[in-house]
PDBQT receptor file of N, H, CA, C and O in Angstrom, charges set to zero:
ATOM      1  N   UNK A   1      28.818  -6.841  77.120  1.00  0.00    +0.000 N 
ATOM      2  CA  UNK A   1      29.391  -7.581  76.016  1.00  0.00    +0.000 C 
ATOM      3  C   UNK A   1      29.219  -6.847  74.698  1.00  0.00    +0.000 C 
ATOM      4  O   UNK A   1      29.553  -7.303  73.604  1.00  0.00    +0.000 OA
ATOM      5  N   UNK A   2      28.667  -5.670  74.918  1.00  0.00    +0.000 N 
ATOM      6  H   UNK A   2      28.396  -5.300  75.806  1.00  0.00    +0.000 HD
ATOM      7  CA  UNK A   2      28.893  -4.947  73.833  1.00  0.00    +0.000 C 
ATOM      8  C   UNK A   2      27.337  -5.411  72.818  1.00  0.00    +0.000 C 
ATOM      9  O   UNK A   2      26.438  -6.040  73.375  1.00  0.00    +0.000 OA
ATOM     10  N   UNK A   3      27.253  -5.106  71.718  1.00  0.00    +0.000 N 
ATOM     11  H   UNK A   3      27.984  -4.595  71.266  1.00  0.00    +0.000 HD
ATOM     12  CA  UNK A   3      26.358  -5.160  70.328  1.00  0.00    +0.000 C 
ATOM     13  C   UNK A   3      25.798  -6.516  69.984  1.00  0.00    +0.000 C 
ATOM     14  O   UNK A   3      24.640  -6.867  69.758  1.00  0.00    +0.000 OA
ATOM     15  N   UNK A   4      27.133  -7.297  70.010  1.00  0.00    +0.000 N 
ATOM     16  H   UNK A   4      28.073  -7.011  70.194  1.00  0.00    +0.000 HD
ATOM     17  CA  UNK A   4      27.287  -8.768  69.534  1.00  0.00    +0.000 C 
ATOM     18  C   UNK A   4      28.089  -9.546  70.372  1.00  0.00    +0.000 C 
ATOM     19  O   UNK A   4      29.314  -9.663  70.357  1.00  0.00    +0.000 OA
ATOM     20  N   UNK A   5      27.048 -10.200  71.296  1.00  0.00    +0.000 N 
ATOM     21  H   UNK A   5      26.052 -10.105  71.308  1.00  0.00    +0.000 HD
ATOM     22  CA  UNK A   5      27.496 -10.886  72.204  1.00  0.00    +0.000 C 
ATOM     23  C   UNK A   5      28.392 -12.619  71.792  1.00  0.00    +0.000 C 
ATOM     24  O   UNK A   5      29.255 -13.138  72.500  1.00  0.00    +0.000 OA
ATOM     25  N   UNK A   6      27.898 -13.121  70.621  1.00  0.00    +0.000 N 
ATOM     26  H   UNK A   6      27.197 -12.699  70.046  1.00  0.00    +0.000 HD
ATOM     27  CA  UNK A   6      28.383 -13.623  70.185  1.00  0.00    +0.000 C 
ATOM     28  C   UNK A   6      29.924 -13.877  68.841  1.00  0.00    +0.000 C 
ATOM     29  O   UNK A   6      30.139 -14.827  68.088  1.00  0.00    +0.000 OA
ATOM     30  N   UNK A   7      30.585 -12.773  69.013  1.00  0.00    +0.000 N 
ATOM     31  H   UNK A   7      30.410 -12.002  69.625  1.00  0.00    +0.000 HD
ATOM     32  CA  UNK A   7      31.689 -12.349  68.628  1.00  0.00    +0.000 C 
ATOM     33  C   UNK A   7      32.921 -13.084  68.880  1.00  0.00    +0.000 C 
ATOM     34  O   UNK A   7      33.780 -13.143  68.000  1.00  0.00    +0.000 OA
ATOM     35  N   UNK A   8      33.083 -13.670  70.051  1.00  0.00    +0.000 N 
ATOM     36  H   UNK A   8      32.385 -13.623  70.766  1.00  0.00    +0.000 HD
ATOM     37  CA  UNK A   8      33.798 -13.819  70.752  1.00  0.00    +0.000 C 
ATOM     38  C   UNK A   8      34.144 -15.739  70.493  1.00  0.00    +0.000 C 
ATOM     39  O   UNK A   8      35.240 -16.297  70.436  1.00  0.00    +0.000 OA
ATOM     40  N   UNK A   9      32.862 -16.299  70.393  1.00  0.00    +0.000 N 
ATOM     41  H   UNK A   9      31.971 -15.846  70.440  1.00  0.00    +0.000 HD
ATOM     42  CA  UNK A   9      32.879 -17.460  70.340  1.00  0.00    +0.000 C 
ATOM     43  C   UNK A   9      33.105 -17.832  68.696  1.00  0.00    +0.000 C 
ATOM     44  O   UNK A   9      33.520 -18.944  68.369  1.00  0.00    +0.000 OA
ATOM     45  N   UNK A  10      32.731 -16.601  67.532  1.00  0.00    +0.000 N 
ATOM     46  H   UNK A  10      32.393 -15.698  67.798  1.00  0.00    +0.000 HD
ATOM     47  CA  UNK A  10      32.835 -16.946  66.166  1.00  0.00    +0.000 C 
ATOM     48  C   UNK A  10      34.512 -16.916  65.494  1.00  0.00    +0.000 C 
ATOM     49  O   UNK A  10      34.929 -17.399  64.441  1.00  0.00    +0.000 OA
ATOM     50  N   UNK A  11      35.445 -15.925  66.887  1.00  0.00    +0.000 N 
ATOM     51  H   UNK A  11      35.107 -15.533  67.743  1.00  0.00    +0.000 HD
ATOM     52  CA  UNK A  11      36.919 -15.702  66.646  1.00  0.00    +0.000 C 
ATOM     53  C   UNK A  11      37.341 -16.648  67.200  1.00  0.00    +0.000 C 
ATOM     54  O   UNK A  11      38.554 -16.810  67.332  1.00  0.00    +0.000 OA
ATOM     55  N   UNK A  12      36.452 -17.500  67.657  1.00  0.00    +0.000 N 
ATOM     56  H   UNK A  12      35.466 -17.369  67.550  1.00  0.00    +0.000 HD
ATOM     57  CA  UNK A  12      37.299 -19.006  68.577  1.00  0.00    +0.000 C 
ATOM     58  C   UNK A  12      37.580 -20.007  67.080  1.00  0.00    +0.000 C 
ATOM     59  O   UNK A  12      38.647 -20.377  66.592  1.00  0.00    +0.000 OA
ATOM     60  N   UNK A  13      36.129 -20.248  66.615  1.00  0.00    +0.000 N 
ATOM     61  H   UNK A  13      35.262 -19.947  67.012  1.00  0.00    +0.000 HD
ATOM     62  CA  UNK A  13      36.108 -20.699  65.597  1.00  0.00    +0.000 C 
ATOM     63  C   UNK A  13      36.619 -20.320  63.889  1.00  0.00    +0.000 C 
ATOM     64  O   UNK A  13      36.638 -20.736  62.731  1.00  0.00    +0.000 OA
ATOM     65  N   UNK A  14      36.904 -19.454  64.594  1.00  0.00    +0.000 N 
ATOM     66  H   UNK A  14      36.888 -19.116  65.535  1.00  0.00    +0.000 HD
ATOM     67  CA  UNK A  14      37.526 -19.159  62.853  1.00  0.00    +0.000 C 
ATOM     68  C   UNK A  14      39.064 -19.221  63.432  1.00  0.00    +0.000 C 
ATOM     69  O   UNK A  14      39.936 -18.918  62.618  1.00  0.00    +0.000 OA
ATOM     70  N   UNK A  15      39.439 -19.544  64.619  1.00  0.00    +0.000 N 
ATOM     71  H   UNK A  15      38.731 -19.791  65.280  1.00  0.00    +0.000 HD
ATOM     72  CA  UNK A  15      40.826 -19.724  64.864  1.00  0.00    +0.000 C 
ATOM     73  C   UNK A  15      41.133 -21.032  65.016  1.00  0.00    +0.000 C 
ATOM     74  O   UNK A  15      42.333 -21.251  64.850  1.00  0.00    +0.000 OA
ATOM     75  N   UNK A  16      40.452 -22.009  65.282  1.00  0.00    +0.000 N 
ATOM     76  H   UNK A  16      39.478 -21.831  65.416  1.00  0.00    +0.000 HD
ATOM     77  CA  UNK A  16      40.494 -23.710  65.346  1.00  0.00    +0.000 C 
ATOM     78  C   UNK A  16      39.988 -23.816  63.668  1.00  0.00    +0.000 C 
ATOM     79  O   UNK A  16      40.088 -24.998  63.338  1.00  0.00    +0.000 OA
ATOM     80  N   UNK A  17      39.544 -23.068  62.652  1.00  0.00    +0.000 N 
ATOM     81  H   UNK A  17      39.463 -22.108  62.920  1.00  0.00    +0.000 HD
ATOM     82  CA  UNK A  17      39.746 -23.471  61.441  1.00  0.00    +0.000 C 
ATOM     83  C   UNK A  17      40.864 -23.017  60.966  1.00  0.00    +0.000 C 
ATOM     84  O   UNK A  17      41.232 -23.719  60.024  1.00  0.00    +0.000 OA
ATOM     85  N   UNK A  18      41.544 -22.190  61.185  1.00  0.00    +0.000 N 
ATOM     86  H   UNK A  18      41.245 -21.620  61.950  1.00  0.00    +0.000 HD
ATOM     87  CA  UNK A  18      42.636 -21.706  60.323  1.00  0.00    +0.000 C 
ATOM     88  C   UNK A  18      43.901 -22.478  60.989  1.00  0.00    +0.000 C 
ATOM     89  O   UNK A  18      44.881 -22.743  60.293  1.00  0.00    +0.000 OA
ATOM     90  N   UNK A  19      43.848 -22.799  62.248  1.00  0.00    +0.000 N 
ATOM     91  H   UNK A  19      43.052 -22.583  62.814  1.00  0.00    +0.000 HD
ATOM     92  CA  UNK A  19      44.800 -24.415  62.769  1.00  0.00    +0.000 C 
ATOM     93  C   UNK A  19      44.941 -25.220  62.005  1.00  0.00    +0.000 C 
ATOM     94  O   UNK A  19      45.962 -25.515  61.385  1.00  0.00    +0.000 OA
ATOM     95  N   UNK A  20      43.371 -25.909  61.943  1.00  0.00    +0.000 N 
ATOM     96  H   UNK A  20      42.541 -25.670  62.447  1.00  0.00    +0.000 HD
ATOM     97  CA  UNK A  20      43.629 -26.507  60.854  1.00  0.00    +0.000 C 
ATOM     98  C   UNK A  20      43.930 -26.974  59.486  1.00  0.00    +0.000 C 
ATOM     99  O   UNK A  20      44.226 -28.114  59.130  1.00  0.00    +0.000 OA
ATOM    100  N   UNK A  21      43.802 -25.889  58.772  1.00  0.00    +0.000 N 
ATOM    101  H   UNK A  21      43.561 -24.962  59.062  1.00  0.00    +0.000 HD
ATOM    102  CA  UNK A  21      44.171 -25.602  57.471  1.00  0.00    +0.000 C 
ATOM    103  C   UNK A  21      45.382 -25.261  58.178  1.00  0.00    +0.000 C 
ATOM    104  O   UNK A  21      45.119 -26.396  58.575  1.00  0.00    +0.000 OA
ATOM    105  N   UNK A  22      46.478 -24.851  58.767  1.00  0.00    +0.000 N 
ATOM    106  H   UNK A  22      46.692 -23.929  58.444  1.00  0.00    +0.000 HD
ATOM    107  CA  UNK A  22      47.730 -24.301  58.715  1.00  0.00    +0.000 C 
ATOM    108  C   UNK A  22      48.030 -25.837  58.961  1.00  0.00    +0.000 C 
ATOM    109  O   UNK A  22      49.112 -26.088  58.430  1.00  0.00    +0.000 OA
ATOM    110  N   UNK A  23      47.609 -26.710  59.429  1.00  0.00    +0.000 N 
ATOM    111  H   UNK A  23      46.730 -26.506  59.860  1.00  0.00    +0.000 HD
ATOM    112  CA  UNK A  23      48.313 -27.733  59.366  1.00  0.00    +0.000 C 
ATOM    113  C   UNK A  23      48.609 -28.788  58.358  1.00  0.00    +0.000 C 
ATOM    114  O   UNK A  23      49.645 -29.451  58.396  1.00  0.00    +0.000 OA
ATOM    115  N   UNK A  24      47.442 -28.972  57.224  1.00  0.00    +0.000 N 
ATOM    116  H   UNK A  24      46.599 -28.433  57.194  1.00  0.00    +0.000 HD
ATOM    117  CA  UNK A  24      47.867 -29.102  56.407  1.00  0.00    +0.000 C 
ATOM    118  C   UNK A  24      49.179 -28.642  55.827  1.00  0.00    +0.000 C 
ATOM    119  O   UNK A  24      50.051 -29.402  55.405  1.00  0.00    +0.000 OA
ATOM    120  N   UNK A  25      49.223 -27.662  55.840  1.00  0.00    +0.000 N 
ATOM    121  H   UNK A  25      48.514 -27.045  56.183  1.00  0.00    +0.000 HD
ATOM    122  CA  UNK A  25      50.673 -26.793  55.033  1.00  0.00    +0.000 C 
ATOM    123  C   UNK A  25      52.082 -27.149  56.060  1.00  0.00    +0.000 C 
ATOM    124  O   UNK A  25      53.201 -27.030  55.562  1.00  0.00    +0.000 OA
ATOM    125  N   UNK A  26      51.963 -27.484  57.163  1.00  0.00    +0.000 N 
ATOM    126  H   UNK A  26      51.053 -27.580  57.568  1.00  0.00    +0.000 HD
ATOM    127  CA  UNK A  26      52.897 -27.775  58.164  1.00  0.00    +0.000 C 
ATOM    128  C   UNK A  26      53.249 -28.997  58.020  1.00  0.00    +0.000 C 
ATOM    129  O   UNK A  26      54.452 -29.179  58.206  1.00  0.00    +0.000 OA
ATOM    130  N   UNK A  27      52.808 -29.659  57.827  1.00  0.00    +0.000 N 
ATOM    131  H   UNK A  27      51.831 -29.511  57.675  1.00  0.00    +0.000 HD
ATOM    132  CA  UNK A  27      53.342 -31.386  57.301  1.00  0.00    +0.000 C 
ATOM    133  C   UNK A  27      54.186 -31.356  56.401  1.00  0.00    +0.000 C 
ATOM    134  O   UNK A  27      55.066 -32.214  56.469  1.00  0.00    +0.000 OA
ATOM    135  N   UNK A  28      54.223 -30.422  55.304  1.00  0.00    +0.000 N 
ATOM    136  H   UNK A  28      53.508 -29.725  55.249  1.00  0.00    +0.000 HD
ATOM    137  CA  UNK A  28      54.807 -30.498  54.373  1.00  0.00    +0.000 C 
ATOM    138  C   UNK A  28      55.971 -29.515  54.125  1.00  0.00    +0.000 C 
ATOM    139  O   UNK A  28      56.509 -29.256  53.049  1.00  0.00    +0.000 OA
ATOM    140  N   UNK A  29      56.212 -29.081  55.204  1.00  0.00    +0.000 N 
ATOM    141  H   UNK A  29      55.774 -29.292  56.079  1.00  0.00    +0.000 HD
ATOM    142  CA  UNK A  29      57.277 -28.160  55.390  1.00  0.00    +0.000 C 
ATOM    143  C   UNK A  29      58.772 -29.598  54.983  1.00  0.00    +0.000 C 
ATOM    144  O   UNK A  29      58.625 -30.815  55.094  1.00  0.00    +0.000 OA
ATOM    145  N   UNK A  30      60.124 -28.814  54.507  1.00  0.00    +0.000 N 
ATOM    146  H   UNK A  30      60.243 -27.825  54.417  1.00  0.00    +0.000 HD
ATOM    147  CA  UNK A  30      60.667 -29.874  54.624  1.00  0.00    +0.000 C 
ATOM    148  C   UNK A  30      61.929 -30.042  55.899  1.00  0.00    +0.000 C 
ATOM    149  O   UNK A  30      62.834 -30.854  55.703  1.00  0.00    +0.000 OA
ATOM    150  N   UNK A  31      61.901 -29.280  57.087  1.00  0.00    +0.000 N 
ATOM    151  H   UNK A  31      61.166 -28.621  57.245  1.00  0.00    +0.000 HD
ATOM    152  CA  UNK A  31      62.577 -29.506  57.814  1.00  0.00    +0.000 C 
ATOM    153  C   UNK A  31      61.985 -30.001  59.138  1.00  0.00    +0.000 C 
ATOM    154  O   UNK A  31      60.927 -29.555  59.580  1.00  0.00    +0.000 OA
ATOM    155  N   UNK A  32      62.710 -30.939  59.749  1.00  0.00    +0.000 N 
ATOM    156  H   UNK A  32      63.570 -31.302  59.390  1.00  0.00    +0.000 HD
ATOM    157  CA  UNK A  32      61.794 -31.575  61.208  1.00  0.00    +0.000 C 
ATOM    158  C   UNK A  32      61.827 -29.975  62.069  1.00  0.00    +0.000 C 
ATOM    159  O   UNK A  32      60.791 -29.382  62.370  1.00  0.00    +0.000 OA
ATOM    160  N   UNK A  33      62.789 -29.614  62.279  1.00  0.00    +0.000 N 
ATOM    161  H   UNK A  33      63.630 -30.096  62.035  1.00  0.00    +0.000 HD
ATOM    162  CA  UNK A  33      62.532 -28.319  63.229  1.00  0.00    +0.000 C 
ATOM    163  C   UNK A  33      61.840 -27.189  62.884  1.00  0.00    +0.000 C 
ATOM    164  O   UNK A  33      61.536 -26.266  63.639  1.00  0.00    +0.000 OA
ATOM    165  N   UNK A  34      61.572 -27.307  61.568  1.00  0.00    +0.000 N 
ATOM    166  H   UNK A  34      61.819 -28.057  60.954  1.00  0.00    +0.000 HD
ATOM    167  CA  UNK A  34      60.679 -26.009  61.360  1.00  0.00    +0.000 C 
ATOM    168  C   UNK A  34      59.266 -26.478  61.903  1.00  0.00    +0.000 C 
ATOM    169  O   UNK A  34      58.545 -25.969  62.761  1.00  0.00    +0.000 OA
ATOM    170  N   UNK A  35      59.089 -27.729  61.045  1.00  0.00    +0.000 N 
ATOM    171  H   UNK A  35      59.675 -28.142  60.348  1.00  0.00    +0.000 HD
ATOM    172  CA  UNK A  35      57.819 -28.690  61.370  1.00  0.00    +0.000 C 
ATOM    173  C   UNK A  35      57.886 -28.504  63.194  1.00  0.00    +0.000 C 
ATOM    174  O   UNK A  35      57.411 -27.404  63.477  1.00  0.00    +0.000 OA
ATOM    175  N   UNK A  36      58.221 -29.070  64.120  1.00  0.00    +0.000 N 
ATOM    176  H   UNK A  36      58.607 -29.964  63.890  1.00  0.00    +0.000 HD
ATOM    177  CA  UNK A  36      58.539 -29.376  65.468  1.00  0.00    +0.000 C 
ATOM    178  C   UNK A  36      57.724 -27.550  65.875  1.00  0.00    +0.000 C 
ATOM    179  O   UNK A  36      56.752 -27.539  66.632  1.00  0.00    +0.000 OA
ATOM    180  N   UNK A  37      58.094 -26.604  65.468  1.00  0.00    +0.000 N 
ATOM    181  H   UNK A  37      58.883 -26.613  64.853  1.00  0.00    +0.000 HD
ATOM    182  CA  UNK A  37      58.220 -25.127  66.123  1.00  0.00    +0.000 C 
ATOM    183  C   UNK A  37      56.692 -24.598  65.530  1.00  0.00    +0.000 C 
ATOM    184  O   UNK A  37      55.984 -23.863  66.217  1.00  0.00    +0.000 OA
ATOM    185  N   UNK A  38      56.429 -24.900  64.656  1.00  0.00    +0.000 N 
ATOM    186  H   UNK A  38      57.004 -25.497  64.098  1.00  0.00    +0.000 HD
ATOM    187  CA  UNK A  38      55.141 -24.207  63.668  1.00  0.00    +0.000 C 
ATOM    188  C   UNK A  38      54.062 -25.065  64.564  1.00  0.00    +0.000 C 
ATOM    189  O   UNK A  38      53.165 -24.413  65.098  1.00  0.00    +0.000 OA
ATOM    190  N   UNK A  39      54.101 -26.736  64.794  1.00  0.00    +0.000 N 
ATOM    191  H   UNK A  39      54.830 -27.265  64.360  1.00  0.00    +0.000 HD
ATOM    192  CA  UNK A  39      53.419 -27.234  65.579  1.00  0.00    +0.000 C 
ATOM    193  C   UNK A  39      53.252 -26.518  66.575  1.00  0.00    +0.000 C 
ATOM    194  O   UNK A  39      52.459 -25.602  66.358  1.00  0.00    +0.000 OA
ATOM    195  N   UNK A  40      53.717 -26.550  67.707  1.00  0.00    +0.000 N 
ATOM    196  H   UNK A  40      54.361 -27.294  67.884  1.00  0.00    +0.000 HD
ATOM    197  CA  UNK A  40      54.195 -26.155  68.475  1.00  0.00    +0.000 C 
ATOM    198  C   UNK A  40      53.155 -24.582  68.766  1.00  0.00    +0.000 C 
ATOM    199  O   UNK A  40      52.474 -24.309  69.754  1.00  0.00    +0.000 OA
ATOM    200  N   UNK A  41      53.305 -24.032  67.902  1.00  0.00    +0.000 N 
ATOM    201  H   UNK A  41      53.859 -24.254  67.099  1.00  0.00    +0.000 HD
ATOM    202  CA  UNK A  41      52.810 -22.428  67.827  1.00  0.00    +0.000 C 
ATOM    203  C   UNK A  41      51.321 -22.964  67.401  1.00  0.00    +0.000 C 
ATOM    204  O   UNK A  41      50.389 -22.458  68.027  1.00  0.00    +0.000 OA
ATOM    205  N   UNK A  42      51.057 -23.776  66.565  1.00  0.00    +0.000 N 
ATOM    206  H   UNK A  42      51.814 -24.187  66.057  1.00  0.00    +0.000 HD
ATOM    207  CA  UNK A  42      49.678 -23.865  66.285  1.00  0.00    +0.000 C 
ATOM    208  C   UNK A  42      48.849 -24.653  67.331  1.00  0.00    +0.000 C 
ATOM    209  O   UNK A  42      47.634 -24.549  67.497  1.00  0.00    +0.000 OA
ATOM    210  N   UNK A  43      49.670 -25.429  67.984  1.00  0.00    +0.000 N 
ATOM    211  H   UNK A  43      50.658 -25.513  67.849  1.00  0.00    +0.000 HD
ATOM    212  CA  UNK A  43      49.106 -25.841  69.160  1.00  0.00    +0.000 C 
ATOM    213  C   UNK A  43      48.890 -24.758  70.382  1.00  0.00    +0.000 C 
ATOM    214  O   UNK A  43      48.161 -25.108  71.311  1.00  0.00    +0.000 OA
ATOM    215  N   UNK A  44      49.251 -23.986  70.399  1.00  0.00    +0.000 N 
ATOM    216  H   UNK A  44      49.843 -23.702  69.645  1.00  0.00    +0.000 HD
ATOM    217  CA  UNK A  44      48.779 -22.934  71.348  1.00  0.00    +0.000 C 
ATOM    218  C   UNK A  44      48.211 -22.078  70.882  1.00  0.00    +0.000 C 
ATOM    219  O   UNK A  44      47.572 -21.466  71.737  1.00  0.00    +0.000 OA
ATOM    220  N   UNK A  45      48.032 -21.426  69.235  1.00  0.00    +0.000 N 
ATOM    221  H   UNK A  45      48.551 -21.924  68.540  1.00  0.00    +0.000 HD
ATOM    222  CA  UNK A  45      47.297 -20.471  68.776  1.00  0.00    +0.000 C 
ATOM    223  C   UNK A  45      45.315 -21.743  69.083  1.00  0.00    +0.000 C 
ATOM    224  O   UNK A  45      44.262 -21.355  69.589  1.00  0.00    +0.000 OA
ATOM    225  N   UNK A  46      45.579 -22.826  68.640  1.00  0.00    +0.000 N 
ATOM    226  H   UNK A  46      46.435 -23.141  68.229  1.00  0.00    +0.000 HD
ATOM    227  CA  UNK A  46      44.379 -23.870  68.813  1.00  0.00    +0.000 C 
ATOM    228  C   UNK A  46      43.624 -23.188  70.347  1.00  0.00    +0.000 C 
ATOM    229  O   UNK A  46      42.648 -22.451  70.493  1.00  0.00    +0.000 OA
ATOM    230  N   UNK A  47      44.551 -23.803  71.323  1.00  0.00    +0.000 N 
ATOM    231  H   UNK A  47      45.343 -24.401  71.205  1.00  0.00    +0.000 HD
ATOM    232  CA  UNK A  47      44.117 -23.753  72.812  1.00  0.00    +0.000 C 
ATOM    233  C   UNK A  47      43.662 -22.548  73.095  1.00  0.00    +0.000 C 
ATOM    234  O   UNK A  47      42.711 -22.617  73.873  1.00  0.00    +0.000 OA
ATOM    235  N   UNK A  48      44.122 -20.781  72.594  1.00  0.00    +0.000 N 
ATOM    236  H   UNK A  48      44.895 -20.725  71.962  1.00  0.00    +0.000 HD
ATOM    237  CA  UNK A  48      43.705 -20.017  72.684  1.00  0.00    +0.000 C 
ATOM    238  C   UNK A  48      41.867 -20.650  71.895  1.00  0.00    +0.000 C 
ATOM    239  O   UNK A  48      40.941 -20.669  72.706  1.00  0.00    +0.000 OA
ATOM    240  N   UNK A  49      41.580 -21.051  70.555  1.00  0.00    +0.000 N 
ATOM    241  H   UNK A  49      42.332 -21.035  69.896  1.00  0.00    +0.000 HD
ATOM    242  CA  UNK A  49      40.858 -20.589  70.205  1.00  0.00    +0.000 C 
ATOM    243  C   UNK A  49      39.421 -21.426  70.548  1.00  0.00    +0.000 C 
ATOM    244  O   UNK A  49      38.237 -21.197  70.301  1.00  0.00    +0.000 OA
ATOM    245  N   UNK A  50      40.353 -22.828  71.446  1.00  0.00    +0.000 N 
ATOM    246  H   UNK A  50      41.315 -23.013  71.647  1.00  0.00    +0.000 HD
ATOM    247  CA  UNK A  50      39.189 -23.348  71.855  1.00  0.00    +0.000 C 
ATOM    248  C   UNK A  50      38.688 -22.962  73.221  1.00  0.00    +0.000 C 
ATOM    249  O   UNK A  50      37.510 -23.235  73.451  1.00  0.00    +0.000 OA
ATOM    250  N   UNK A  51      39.504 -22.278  74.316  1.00  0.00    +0.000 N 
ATOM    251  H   UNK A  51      40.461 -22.056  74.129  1.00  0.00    +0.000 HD
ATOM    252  CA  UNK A  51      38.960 -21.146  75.041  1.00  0.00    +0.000 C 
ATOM    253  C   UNK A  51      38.478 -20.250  74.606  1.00  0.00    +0.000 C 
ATOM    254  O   UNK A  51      38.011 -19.833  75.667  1.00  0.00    +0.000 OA
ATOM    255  N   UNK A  52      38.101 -19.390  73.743  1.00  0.00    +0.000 N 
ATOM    256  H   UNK A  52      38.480 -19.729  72.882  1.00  0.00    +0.000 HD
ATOM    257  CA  UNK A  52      37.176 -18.442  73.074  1.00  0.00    +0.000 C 
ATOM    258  C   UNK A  52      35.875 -18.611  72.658  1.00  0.00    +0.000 C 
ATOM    259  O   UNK A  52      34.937 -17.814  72.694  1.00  0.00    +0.000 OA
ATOM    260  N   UNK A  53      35.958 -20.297  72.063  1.00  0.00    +0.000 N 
ATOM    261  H   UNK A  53      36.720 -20.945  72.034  1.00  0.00    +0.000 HD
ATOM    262  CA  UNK A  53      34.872 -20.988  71.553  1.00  0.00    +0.000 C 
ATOM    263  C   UNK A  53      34.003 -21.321  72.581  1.00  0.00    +0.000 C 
ATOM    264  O   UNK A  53      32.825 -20.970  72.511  1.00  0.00    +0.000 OA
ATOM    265  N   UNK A  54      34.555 -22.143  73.815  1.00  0.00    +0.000 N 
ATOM    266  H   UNK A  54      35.512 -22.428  73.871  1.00  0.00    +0.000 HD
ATOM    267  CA  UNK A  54      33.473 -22.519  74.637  1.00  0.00    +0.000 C 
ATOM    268  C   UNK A  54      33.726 -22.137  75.953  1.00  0.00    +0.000 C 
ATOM    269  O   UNK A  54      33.945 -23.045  76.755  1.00  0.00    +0.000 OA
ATOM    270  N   UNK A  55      33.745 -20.734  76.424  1.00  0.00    +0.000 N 
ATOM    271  H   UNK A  55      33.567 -19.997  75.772  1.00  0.00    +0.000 HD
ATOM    272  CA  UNK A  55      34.322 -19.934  77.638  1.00  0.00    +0.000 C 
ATOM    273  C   UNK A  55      32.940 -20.043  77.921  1.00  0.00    +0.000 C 
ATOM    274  O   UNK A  55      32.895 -20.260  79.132  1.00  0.00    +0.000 OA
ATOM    275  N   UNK A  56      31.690 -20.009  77.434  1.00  0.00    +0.000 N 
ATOM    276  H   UNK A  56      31.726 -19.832  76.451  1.00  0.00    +0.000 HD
ATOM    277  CA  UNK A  56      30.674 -19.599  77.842  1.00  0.00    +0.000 C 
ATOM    278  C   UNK A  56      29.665 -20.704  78.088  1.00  0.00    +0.000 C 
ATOM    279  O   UNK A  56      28.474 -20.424  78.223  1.00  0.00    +0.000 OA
ATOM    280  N   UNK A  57      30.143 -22.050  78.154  1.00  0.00    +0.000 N 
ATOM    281  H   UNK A  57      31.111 -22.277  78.044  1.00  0.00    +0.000 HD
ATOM    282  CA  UNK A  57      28.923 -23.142  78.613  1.00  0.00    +0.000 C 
ATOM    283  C   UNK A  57      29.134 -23.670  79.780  1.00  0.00    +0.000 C 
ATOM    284  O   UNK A  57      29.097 -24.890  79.940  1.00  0.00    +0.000 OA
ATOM    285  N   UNK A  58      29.408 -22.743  80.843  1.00  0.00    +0.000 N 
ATOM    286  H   UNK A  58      29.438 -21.752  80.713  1.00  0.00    +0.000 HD
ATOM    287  CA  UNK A  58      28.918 -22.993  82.013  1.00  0.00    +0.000 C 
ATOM    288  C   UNK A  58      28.142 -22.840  82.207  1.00  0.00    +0.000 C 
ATOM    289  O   UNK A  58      27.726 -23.097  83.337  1.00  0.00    +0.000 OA
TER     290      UNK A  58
């Protein structure tokens, strides 16, 4: 795992924060389909980052 074994779980979390702050700004978009597609993308950039976060508590 390399130097810093914990690397991996801090890019989980700094990616489920920046979700959320992007979502703020996504509400306020003013078209439903832009809104609909940006969701959409932040909901899977999320899922990546909450697999990163807790891949390791088995």
């Amino acid at each position: 795992m390399g130097s810093h074994p914990q690397r991996t779980p801090f890019y989980g979390m700094l990616m489920l924060i920046t979700f959320m702050i992007a979502g703020l700004y996504v509400r306020d978009l003013p078209w439903l389909w832009v809104r609909v597609v940006s969701y959409v993308a932040l909901v899977a950039f999320a899922m990546v980052g909450f697999v990163m976060t807790f891949r390791d508590l088995s």
